[in-house]
N, C-alpha and C positions, 0 to 999 in steps of 0.2 A: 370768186366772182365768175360768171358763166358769161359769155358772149354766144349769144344764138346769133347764128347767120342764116340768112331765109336765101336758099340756093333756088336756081331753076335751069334744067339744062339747057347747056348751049350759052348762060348768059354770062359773059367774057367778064363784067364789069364785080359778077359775084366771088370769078377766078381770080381776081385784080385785090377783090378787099381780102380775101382768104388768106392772100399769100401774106398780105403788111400784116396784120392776128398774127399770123403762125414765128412770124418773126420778132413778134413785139411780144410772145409768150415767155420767152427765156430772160427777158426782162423783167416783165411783171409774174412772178411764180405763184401767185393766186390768183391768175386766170386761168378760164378754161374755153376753149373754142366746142362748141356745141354745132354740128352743121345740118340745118334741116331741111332737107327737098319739099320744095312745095309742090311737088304733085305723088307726093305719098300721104298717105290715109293720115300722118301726125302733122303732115303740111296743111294740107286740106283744113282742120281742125283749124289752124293759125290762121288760115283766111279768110276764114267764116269769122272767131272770137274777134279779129282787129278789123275788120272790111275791108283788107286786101283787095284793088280792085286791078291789079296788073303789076308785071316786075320788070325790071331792064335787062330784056333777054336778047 
């Protein structure tokens, strides 16, 4: 299983979930942390598909 995280810089709260994933990875060994910047060209794409309309930056 994949866990996409929808990152944006500067936002503390996406550095906050990142860290409890990465920790909870060795637990669960068929996940996988996937971490997408939403202001790169693959981000962009996710915001448009879902209507992202702002992040907790």
């Amino acid at each position: 299983m994949i866990i996409q995280l929808l990152t944006s810089p500067g936002c503390h709260t996406c550095a906050d979930v990142e860290q409890i994933i990465k920790e909870a990875l060795p637990i669960f060994l068929n996940l996988r942390l996937e971490e997408i910047n939403l202001t790169t060209p693959e981000g962009q794409k996710i915001i448009q598909r879902y209507g992202i309309m702002s992040s907790n930056s």
